[in-house]
N, C-alpha and C positions, 0 to 999 in steps of 0.2 A: 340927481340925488333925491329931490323930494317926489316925484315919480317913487323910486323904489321905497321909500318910506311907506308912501299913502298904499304902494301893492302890497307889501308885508303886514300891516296893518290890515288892508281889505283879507287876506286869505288869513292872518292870524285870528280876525273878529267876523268879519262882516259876514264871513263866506260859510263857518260853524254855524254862527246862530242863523246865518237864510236859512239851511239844510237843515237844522232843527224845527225852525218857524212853519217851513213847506209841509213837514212829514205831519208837524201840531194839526196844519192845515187841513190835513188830508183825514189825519183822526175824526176832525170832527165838525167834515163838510158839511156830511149828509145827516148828522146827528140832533135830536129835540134840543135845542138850547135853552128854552124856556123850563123845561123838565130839570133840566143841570141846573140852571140856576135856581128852582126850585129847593134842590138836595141843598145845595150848598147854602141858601138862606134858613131851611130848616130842617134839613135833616143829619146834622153834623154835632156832636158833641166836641163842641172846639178845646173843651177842657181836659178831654181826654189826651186830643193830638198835643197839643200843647204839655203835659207830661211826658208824651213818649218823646218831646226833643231833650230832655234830659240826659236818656240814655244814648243819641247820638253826641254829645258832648264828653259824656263818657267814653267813650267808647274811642274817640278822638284825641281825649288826652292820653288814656291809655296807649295809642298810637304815637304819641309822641316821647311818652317814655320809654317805651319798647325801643323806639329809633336813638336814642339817648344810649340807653344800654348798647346797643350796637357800635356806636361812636366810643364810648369809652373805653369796649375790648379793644378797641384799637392803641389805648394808651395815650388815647388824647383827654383836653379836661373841657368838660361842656359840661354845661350850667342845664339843668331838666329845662327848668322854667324855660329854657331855651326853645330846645326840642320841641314843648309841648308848644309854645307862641309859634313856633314858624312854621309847625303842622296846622296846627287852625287855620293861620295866614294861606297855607298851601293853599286848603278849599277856595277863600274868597277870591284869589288870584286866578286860579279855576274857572271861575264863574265871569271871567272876562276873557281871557287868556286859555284855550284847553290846552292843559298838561304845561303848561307855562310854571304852573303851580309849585312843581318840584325841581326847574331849576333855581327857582325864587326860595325857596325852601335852603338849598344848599346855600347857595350865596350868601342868602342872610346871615346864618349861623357860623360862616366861614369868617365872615365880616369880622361880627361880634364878638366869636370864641376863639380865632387865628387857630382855624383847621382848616388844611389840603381843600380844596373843591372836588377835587379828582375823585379824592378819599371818599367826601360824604356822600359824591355819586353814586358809589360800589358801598354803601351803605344801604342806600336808596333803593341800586337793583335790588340786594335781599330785600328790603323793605316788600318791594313789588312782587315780586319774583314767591311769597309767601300767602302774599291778597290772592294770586292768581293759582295757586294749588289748593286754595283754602276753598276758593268759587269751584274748582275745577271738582274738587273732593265731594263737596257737595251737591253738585249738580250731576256726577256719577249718581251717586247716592241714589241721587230721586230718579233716574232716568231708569236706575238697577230696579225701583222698587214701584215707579209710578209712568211704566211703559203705555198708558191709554192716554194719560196727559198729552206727551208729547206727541202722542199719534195722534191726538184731535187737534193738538197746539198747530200743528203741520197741514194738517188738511184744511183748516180755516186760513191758512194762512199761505199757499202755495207758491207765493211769488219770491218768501226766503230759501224755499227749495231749488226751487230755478236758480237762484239768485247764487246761491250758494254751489252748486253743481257748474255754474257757468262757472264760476270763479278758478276752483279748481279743477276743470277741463280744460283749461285755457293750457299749451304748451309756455308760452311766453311766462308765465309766471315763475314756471322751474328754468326755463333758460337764464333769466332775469337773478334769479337769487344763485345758481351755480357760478354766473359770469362776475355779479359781486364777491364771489368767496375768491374766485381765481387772481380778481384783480389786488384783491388786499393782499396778497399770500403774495404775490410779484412784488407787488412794493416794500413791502416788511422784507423780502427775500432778496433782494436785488436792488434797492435801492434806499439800503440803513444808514450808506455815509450822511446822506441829503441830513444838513442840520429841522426841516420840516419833519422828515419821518422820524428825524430821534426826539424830538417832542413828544409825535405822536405815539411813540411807544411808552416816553416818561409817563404821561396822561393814562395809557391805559394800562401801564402797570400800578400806577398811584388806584386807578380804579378796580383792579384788581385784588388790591391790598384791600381796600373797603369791602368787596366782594366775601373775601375772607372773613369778616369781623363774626359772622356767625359760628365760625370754626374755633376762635379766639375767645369766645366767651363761657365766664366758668361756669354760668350755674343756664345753661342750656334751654332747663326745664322752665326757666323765671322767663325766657324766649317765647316758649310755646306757651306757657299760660298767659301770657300776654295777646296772643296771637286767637286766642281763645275765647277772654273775654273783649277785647274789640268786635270778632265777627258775632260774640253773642250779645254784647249792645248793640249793633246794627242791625240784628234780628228785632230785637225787643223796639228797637224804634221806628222800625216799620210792622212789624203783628202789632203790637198796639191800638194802631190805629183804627186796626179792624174794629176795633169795639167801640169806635165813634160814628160806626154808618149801622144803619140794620141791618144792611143786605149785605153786610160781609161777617158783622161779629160773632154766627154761628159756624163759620166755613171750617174751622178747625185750625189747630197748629202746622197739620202737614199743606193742607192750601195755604198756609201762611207762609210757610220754607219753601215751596215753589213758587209763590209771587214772590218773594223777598229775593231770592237767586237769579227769574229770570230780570227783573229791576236791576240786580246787579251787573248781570251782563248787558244791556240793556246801558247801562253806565259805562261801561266801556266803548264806548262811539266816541271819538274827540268833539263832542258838543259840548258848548256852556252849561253846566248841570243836567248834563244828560237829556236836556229838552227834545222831545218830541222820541227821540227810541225810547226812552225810559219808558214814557205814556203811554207805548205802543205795546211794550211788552207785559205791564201792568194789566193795561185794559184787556188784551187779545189771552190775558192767562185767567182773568175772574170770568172773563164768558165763557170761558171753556168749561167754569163749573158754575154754571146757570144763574148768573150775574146778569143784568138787561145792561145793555149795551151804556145805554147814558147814563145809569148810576154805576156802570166801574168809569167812565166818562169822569163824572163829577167827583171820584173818588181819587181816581190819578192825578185829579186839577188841583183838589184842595191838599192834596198830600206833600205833592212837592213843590205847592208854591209854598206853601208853612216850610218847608224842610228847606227849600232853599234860600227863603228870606232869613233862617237860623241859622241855616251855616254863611251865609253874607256875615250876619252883625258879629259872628262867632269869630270868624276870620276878621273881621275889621277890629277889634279886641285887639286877637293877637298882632296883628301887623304894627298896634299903636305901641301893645305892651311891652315887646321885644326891644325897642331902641329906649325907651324908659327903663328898665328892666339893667340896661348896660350904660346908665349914666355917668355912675362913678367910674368907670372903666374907662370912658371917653374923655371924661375930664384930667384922668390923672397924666400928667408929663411923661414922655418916650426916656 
């Protein structure tokens, strides 16, 4: 039993941040470090960065009222201040735990407000399921309109090609996800008595229903503007920052929406705060526009170590404020 603890533990923590460590590693083998440290002792307006987390706090709580709104089409009663503490909390949980985050998220809130877990799962998916059309939408965008980027992004960078090409060349891959659809379709089909599979059908219809709460809500538009300015505080809290280094704060708004995009995909690796893809996609996208290699180097270091040390304390906020938040609730007699 303490065997399978200590292995869950190892490939929950140990095994994300090696894989990120190794890749940091590799960033910035062969790189001036004396140069980098240079930028970062004096070439940084730290007062600048330090404004632009503002707008990631924004932008966050925003995110957590959004998800609020989603829960209450549902006809349940949740407390914002709720939503918005256990969205913070997500991040920091995050930052130990990758994607840990949101089922810590649900739980909590489940706890506290006695809502379905199931429920706030299929809240959740939309929650996701809106971040990834929104990246997706916009990294159309730039690819429709900034077709040399990506072609120099590509050619500097050749081994995501390969990388990618093997992936889906592989036959195993489609036999692998046909042969999951086939199995779950058997089981749901042919074996509904089993009191196991009619849980697992209560579960994913309970998740379902949350699925739904976008459908369920009246003013739609309050959805999408919501959705809106989140992704445009996360703009502004990373362009910002350009204006604390020299050798980025002339690059313009549109270098700034494709460094801010591919960061975002780049964050999408199950690593502790995106550690070391983030870096990679940062660095590998300001040299494409004649950025020296060790000051996008020192710009990716001090960006999201600031950015991540913010959303740490941000999230440890909410993680406190949440069960303070629901004192009198906990006190009062069943």
């Amino acid at each position: 039993m303490e065997f399978k603890r200590i292995l869950r533990t190892f490939l929950k923590i140990v095994l994300p941040l090696a894989f990120g460590g190794l890749l940091l590693w590799w960033l910035y083998r062969e790189m001036d470090i004396s140069e980098i440290w240079r930028v970062i002792r004096e070439g940084v307006r730290y007062d600048i960065i330090l404004f632009s987390l503002l707008f990631g706090l924004f932008a966050n709580v925003v995110r957590g009222w959004r998800w609020g709104l989603l829960i209450r089409s549902l006809g349940e009663r949740v407390k914002m201040s709720d939503a918005v503490y256990a969205v913070l909390g997500n991040y920091a949980v995050n930052l130990v735990l990758p994607r840990v985050g949101e089922v810590w998220r649900c739980g909590v809130v489940a706890k506290y407000d006695k809502i379905s877990f199931t429920k706030l799962l299929g809240t959740l998916v939309v929650d996701r399921v809106s971040d990834t059309i929104m990246v997706g939408t916009i990294t159309l965008f730039i690819f429709l309109f900034n077709i040399d980027f990506f072609t120099s992004f590509f050619a500097n960078n050749p081994a995501l090609v390969d990388g990618f090409r093997s992936m889906f060349n592989s036959i195993w891959i489609y036999v692998l996800l046909v042969g999951m659809v086939v199995v779950v379709w058997l089981v749901f089909k042919y074996m509904s008595g089993f009191k196991l599979v009619r849980k697992a059908r209560g579960l994913l219809d309970n998740i379902w229903m949350g699925m739904k709460s976008i459908w369920l809500l009246d003013r739609k538009w309050l959805f999408l503007l919501d959705t809106f300015l989140i992704w445009g505080g996360y703009f502004c809290y990373f362009y910002i920052t350009f204006y604390a280094f020299g050798f980025t704060e002339d690059l313009g708004v549109v270098v700034g929406l494709i460094a801010f995009t591919m960061s975002s995909i780049g964050v999408a690796v199950p690593v502790q705060g995106g550690i070391g893809p983030w870096h990679f996609m940062v660095i590998a996208t300001l040299v494409c526009f004649g950025v020296n290699e060790n000051d996008a180097a020192a710009f990716a270091l001090v960006v999201h170590t600031v950015q991540t040390v913010w959303t740490g304390l941000c999230g440890l906020f909410g993680i406190v404020a949440i069960p303070l938040n629901n004192r009198k609730t906990a006190v009062q007699p069943s």
